[in-house]
NUKOL-741835 format. One record per residue: x, y, z of N, C-alpha, C, O in turn; residue in one letter. Coordinates in steps of 0.02 Angstrom, whole numbers, plus 32768, in hexadecimal, padded with zeros to 4 digits. Atoms other than C-alpha are relative to their C-alpha. Layout:
N
XYZXYZXYZXYZa;...
END
This chain:
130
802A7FC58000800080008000802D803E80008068803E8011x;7FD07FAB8009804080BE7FE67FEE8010801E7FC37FF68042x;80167FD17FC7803C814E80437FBF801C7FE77F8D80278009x;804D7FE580257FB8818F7FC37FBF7FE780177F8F80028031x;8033802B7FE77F5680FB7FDB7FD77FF280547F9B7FEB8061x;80157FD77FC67F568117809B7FD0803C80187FA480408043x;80247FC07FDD7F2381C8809D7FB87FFD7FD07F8480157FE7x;8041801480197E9B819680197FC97FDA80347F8D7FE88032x;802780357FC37E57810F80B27FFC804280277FC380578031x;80157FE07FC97E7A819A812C7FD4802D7FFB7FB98043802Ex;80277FCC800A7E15821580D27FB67FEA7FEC7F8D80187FE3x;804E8013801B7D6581A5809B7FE7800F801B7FC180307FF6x;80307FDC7FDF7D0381E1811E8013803180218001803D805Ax;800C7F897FD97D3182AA81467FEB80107FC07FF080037F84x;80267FC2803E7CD9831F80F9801F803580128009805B803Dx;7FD07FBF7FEB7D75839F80F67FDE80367FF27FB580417FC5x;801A7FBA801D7D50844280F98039802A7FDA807680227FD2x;7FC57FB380307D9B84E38092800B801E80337FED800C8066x;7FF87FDD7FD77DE7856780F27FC7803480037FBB8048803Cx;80417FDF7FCC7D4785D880F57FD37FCD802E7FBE7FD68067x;802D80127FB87CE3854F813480127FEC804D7FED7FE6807Ex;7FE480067FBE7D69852A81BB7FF6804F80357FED80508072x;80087FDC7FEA7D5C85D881D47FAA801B802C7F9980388060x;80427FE87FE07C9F85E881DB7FF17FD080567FD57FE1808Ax;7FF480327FB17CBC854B826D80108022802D7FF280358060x;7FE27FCF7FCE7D1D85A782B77FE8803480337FF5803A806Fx;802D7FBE7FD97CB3864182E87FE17FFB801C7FD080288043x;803880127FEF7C2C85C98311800F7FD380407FE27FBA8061x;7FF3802C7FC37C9F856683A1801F7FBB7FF0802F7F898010x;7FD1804D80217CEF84E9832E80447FFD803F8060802A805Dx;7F947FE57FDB7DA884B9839380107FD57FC07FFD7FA27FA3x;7FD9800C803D7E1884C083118052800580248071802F8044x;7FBD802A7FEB7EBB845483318042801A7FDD8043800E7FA1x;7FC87FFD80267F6A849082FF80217FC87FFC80157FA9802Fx;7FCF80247FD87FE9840E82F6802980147FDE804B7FE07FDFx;7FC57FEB8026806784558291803C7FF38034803B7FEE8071x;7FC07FEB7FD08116845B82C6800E804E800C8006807B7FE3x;7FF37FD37FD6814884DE833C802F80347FBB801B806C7FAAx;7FEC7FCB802F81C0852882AD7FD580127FCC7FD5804D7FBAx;80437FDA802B81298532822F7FE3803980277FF380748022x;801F7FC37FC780C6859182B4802B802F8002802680587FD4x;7FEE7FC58017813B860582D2801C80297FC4801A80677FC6x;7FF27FD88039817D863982307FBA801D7FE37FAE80597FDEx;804D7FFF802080C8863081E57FCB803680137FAF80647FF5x;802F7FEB7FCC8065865E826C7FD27FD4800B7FDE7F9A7FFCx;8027803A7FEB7FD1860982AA7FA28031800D7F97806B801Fx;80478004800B7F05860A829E7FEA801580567FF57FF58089x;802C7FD57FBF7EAB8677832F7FE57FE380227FAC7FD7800Ex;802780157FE97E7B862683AC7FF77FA57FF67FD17F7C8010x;7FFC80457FF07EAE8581837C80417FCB8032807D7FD4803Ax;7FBF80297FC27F0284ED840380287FDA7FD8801A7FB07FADx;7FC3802580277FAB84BD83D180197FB5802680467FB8804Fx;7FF1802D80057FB8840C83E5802E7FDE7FEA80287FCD7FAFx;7FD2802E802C805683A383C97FE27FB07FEF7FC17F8F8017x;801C80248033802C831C834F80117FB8802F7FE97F89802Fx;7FFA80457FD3807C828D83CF7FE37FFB803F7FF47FD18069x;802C80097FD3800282AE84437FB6800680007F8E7FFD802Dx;80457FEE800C7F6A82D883F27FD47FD980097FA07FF6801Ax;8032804880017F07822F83F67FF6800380677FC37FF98087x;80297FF87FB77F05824684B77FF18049802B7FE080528065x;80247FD07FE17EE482FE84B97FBE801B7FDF7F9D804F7FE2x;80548006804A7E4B82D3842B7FCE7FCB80137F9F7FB57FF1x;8018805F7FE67E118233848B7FB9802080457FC8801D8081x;80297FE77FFA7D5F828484C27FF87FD380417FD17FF48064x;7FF880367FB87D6B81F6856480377FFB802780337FE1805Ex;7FC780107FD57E1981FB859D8010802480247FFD805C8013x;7FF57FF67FD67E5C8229862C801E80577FE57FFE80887FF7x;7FEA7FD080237EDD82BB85BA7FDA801E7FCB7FFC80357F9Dx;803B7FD5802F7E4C8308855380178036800E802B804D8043x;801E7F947FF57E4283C485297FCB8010801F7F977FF08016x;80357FED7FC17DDB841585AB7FBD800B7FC37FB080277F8Ex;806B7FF480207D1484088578801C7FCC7FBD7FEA7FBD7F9Cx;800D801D80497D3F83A984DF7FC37FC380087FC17FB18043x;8036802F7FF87CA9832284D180107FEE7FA4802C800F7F79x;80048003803E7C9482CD84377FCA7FFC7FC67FC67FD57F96x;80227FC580257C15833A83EC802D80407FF9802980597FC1x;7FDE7FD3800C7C8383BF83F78027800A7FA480527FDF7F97x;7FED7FFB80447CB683E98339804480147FF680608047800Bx;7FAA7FDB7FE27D6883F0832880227FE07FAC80257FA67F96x;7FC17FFB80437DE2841F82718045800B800C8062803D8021x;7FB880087FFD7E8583ED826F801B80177FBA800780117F80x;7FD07FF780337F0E842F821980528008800B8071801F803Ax;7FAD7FF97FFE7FCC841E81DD7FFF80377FC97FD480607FBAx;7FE67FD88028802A846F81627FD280027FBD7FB980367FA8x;80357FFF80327FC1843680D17FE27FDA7FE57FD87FDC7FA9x;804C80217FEC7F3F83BE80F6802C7FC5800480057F9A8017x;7FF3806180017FA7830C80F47FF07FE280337FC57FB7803Cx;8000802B7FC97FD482E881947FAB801F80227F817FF48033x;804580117FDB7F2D833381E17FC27FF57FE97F95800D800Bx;80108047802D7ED282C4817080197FBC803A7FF47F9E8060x;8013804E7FDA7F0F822981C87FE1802980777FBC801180A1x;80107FFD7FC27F05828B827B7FA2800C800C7F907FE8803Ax;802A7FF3800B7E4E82C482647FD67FAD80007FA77FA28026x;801B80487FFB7E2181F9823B800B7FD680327FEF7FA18040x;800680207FB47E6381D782DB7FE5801E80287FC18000804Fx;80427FF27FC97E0D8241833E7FB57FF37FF47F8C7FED8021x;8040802A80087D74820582E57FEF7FC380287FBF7FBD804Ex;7FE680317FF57DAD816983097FFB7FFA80567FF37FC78076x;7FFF80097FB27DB081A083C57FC0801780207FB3801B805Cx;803D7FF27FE67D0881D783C37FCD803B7FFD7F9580448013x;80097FB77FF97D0A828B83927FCC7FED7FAB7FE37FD07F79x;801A801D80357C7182788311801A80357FDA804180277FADx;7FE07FDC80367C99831182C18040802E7FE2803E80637FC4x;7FD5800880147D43830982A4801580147FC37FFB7FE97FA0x;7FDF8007803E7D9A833F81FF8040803A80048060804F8034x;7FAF7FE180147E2C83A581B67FF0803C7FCA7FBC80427FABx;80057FC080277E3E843D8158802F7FE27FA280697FD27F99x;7FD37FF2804D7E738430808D801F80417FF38008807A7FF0x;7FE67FC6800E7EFE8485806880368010804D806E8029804Dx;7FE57FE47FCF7F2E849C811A802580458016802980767FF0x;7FD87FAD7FFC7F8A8533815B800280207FDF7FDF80527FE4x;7FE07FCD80327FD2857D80D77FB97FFE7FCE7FC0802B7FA5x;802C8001802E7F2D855E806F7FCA803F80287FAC806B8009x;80247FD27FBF7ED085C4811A801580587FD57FF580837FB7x;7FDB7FC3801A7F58864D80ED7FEE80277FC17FDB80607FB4x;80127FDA80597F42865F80307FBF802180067FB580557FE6x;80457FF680087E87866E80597FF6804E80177FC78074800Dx;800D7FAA7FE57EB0871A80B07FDC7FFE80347FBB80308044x;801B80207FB87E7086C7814C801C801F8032804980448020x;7FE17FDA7FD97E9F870B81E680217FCC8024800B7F9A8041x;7FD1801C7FC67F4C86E2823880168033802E8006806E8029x;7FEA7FDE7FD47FAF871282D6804A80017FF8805D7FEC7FC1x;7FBA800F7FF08066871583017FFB7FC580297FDE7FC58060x;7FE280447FEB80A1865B831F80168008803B8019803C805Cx;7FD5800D7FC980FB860083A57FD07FE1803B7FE67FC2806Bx;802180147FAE807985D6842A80137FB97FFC801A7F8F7FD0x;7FE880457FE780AC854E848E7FD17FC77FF87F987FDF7FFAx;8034802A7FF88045849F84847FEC7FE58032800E7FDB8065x;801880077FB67FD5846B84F7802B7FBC8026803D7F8A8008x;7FD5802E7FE88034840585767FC97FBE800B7FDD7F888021x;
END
């Protein structure tokens, strides 16, 4: 199997959004997931108001039952992940499905697709949640 073929499996059931509709989420109480790396974020910058998550911990701070959850998260809570430009949060997004979060998905395009859109960023760097 390929990596293609992978992110094809990881992606059959999200219904990604574009960066306005992540945006319109957004306004409405979506949590929208960073996981980028720490040097993306800061050079880049980073999405208002979204929690920066490192990517080797995300499955138990997305895990709508576990003990290390994000505060209030339930899994109704609506939550868009994003990397740099959509791969990896593509497979992270199918695991937090996967953990319960029904509406789970990932942004197309990711970051830099946010950016082009003339979307609103901040100045990078925030730390991830411990």
């Amino acid at each position: 199997m390929s990596a293609e073929e992978l992110l094809a499996r990881a992606r059959a059931n999200l219904v990604r959004v574009s960066p306005e509709q992540a945006e319109s989420l957004r306004t409405t109480g979506a949590l929208l997931v960073d996981i980028r790396p720490y040097a993306n974020r800061s050079e880049e910058g980073e999405i208002p108001g979204a929690v920066v998550v490192e990517r080797i911990v995300l499955e138990w701070r997305l895990d709508p039952h576990g003990d290390h959850r994000l505060p209030g998260l339930t899994p109704d809570t609506p939550v868009v992940i994003f990397c740099n430009e959509g791969y990896a949060s593509s497979f992270a997004a199918r695991d937090a499905r996967e953990l319960g979060i029904r509406d789970a998905t990932d942004l197309v395009g990711g970051f830099r697709a946010w950016k082009a859109a003339g979307l609103p960023v901040v100045e990078g760097g925030s730390p991830a949640v411990p």
